[in-house]
N, C-alpha and C positions, 0 to 999 in steps of 0.2 A: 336583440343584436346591437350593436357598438353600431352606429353609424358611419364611424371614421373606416370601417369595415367593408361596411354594406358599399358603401359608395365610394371605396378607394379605385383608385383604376385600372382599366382593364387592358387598356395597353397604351402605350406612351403619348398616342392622339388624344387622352385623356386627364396626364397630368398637368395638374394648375401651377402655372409659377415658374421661375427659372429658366425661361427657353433656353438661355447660352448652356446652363448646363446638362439638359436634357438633348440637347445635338449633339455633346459631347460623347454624352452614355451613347445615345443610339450609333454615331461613329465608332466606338470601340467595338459594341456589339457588334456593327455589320465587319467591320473587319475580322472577330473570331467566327462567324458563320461564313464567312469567304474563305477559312482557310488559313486566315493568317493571323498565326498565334501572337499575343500581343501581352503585354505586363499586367499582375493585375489591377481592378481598380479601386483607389479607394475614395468614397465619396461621405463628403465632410460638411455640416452645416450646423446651426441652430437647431436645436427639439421645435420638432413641427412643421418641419420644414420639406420634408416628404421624402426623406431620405431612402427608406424602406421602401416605400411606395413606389419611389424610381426604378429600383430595382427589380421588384416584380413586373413595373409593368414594362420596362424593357425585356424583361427576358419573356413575359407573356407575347410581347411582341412578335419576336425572336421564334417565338416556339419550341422553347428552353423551361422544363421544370427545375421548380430551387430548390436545392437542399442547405439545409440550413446545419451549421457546426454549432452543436452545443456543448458546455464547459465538459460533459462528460465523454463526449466522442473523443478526446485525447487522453483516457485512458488505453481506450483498443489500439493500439497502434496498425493492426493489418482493416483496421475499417477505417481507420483516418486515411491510408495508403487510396482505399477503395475509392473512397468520398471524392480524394483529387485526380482520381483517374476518370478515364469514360467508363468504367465498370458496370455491366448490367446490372449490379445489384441495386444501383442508383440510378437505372434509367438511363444509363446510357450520353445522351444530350442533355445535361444538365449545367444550370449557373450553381457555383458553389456562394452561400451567402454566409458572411461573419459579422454578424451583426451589432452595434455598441461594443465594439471590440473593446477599446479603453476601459467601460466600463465593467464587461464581466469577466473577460480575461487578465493574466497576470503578465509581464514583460515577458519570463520565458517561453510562457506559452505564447506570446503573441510571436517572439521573434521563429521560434518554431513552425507559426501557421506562416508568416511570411517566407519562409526558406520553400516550404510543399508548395504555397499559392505560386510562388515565381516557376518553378518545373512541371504546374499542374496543365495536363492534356483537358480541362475544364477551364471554361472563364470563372475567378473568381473576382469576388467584389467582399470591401471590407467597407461598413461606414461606420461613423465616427462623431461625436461631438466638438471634440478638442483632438484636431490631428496632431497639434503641436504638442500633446501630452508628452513627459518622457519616455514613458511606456512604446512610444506611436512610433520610436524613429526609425527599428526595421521595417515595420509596415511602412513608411511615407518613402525609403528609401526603394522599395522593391516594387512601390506599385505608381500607377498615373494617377492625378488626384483630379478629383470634380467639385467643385467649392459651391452649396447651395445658401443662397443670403434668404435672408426672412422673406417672406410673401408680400406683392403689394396690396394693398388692404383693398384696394378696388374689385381685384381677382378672388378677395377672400369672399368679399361680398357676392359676387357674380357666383362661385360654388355655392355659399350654405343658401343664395337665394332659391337656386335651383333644387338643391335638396331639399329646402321647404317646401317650393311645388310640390313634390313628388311626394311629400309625406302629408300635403294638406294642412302647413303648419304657417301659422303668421308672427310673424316676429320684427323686432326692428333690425332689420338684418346688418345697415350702416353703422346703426351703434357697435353690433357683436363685431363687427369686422374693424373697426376705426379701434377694439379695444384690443385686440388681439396680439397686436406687436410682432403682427409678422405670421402669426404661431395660426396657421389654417388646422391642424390637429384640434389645438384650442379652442377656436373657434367652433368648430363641427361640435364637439364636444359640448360646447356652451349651447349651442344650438335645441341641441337633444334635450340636453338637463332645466331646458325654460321652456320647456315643447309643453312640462304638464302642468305650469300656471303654479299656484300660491305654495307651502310646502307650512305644514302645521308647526309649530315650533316648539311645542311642551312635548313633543314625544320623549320619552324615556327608552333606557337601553332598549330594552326587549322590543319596544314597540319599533324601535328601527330597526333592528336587525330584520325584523320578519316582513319590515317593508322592503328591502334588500332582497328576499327568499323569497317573497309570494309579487310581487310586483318586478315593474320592466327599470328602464338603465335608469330615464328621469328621476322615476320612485326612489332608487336607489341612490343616487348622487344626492337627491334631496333632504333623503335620510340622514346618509352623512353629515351634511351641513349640518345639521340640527344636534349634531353629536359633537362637543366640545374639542374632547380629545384622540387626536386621528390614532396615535398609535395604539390607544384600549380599544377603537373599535373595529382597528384591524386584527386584534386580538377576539373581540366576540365572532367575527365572522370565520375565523381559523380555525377557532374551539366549533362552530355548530355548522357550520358546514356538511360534513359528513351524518349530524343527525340530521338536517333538511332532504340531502340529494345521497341519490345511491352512487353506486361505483362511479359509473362513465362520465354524471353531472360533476363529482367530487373530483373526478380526476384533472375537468375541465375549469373547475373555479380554482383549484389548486394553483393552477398552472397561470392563470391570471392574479392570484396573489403572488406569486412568486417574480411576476412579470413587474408589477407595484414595487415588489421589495429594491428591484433595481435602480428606481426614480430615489426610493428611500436613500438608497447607497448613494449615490449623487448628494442630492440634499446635503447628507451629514458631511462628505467630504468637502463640499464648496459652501455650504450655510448658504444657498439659495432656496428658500422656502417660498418663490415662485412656483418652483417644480410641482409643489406638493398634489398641484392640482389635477396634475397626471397621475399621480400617484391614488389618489382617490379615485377617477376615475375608472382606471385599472382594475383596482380594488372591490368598491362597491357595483359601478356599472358592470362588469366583468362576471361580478360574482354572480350578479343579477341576470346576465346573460345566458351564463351558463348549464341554466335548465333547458330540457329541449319541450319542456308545455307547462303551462301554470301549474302550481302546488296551493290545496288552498286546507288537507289534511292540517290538525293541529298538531304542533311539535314544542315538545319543551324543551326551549332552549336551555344553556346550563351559563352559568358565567366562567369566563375566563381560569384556567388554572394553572398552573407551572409545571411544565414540564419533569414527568418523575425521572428519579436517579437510576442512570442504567447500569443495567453492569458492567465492571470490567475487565471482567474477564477475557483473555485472549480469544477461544472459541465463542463467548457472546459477540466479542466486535468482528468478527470473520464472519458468524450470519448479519449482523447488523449492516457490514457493511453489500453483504449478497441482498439482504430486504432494499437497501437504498437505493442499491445498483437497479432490480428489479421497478424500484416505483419510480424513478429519473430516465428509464428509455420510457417509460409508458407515459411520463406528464410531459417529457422534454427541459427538464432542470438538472443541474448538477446533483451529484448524489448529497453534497454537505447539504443543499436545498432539502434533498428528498429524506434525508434522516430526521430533519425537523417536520416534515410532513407526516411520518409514522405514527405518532403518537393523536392524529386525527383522521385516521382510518376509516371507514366502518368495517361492522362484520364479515358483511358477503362480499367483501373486495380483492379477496386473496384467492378468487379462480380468475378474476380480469387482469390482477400483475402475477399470476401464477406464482404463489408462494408455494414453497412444497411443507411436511409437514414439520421437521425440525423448525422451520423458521416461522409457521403457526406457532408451533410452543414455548418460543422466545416470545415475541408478540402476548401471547397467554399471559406469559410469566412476568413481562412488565405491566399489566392490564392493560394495555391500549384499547383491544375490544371489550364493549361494553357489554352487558347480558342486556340482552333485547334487543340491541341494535340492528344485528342484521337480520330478524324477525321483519321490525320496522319497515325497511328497504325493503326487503319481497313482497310485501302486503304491498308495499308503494306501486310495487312494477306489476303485482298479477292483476 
C-alpha cells in the first residue's frame, strides 16, 4: 500500500502544512453544513502540497462522502445532473470533487462543470495546479479560491518522522525533508522507496518487472530506477499486467497507470521532468500495490508489442466504443483511457466489466484474449 495513502488524513486535525488555508476550507465547509449555500471552491497549489488530501479530510470532517467527476461522467448528462444534486444515488450529503481539473479536463468541459458547480445543492470543490491556466477562468471566476504554498520542510520532517515510527523505519529524515522542496507527497514517497536499503543495479527487464509483481512499493520504485527508460517500462508493465493479476488486481493497477499517464501529460506539456518522479511512483509503486496478497506463481512475462489495427468499421466502433464505456465506470478513467486498456485484458474479465456476448466476439476477433490466459487466472484464484 502507497504510504501517502495509508497515512493521508483523516480529518482536518490532521493535515500538515498551510493552517491559513486549511481554516479557510474548514470556514467554507461549516458554512455549507449551516445551511448556507456558498460559491464553489477551488483550491490551488504546488504538486504535493495536499491539495486532494484537504479535501478529503475536510469533508471527512464534515461527515460528507466525495464523489469524484470523472472525464467520462459528462457523457451522461442526467448523472452529471444527479452528481450536483443531493440525489440519493449519490448519498445524499456529499462534497462533489473535480480533481486536476486543468489537467484532465478540456476548457468546455471545464466551463460546463463551472456553470452545474455554481447552482449545485452540493458543496463542490475543484483543485488545481495552475488556477491561472486559460482553461481555469470560468472555474476561478465561479468559485472562492484557497492558495496552498509548498510545505515547511520542518513540518515535512515532523510527518515522515512520525510515519517512520509507526513503520519501524530509520532514515535521515532532515535530509528527505530539507530535499523535498516543499513537496510532503515526495517526501513520503522517498521515505517508502529507501525503507528497503540497497537496490541491485544489473537487473534486466524481466527481472524488474517481476520485482514490481511479486514484491511491495520499495521493490518497485527500486525496480524502476534500475531501468533506463521510463516510457519502455511503462510499456512492460501494461503489456503483463493482466498476465500477473486477475480481473479486480488488473482493474486496480490499470487505473494507477492511467493515474501516472496524467504526471506524463504535464511533463510533455511543460518539459518538467521533475514530475517524473510522481509519475513512477504511480506507476510502478501503484502497480505493486495493487495485489491484494503476494504472487510468488511463475509467469511469463512477454515484451512489449503494438497495439493491433482495429476495425473500422461503423458497428466495430459502436461495440468498441460500449467495451470502453463498460471498462471506464469500473477502473474510473475516461473511455479514450479505457480503449487503450482493451487490448490488455485477461480472459476471465468480461463477467467483472460485464461484457455481453457480441462484444466477446469483437474482442475474439481483434485477439486481445490470449488462449490460456483466463485459465491462468482461475487457477490463480481457486
Amino acid at each position: 500500500m502507497l504510504w501517502t495513502d495509508k497515512y493521508a488524513p483523516k480529518g482536518v486535525e490532521e493535515f500538515a502544512g498551510n493552517p491559513a488555508a486549511r481554516e479557510e476550507a474548514v470556514k467554507w465547509a461549516l458554512d455549507w453544513k449551516r445551511g448556507k449555500k456558498g460559491k464553489p471552491l477551488l483550491v490551488n497549489g504546488p504538486t504535493g502540497t495536499g491539495k486532494t488530501a484537504l479535501v478529503r479530510a475536510v469533508a471527512a470532517s464534515a461527515g460528507w462522502g466525495v464523489v469524484e467527476v470523472e472525464e467520462g461522467s459528462l457523457a451522461d448528462e442526467e448523472r452529471l445532473k444527479a452528481l450536483f444534486s443531493s440525489s440519493p444515488l449519490y448519498g445524499g450529503n456529499s462534497l462533489v470533487l473535480i480533481d486536476a481539473a486543468e489537467s484532465r479536463f478540456k476548457q468546455a468541459q471545464l466551463t460546463k462543470l463551472a456553470a452545474m458547480a455554481a447552482q449545485s445543492n452540493q458543496p463542490v470543490v475543484f483543485t488545481s495546479e495552475d488556477a491561472w491556466d486559460k482553461k481555469m477562468t470560468s472555474v476561478r471566476a465561479a468559485c472562492v479560491q484557497v492558495a496552498l504554498r509548498r510545505v515547511n520542510w520542518l513540518t515535512i520532517k515532523k510527518v515522515i518522522t512520525a510515519i517512520g515510527a509507526a513503520e519501524g523505519v530509520s532514515e535521515n529524515f532532515e535530509e528527505i525533508a530539507a530535499s523535498s522542496n516543499g513537496d510532503l507527497r515526495s517526501a513520503i514517497n522517498d521515505l517508502q522507496a529507501g525503507s528497503h536499503g540497497e537496490r541491485d543495479r544489473k537487473a534486466d527487464a524481466f527481472e524488474s518487472i517481476r520485482r514490481v509483481f511479486k514484491k511491495g512499493f520499495a521493490e518497485a520504485i527500486e525496480a524502476q530506477r534500475d531501468f533506463d527508460d521510463w516510457e519502455m517500462f511503462a510499456k512492460w508493465l501494461q503489456e503483463n499486467v493482466p498476465r500477473e493479476y486477475d480481473a479486480e488486481e488488473t482493474a486496480a493497477a490499470l487505473q494507477w497507470l492511467s493515474r501516472a499517464d496524467v504526471f506524463v501529460g504535464r511533463i510533455r506539456r511543460r518539459q518538467d521532468y521533475g514530475m517524473l518522479r510522481y509519475a513512477t511512483a504511480l506507476a510502478a509503486g501503484g502497480v505493486a500495490s495493487a495485489k491484494r496478497e503476494p504472487h510468488h506463481d511463475f509467469v511469463p512475462y512477454a515484451f512489449p508489442t503494438y497495439i493491433r489495427a482495429m476495425s473500422a468499421s461503423r458497428a466495430s466502433r459502436a461495440l468498441l466504443n460500449s467495451l470502453a464505456g463498460k471498462v471506464a465506470k469500473k477502473t474510473h478513467v475516461s473511455k479514450a483511457a479505457a480503449k487503450k486498456m482493451l487490448w490488455f485484458l485477461p480472459a476471465d474479465s468480461a463477467e467483472y466489466f460485464g461484457f455481453d456476448e457480441e462484444e466477446m466476439g469483437l474482442l475474439a476477433e481483434l485477439g486481445v484474449f490470449e488462449a490460456g490466459n483466463g485459465e491462468k487466472n482461475k487457477r490463480k484464484k481457486g
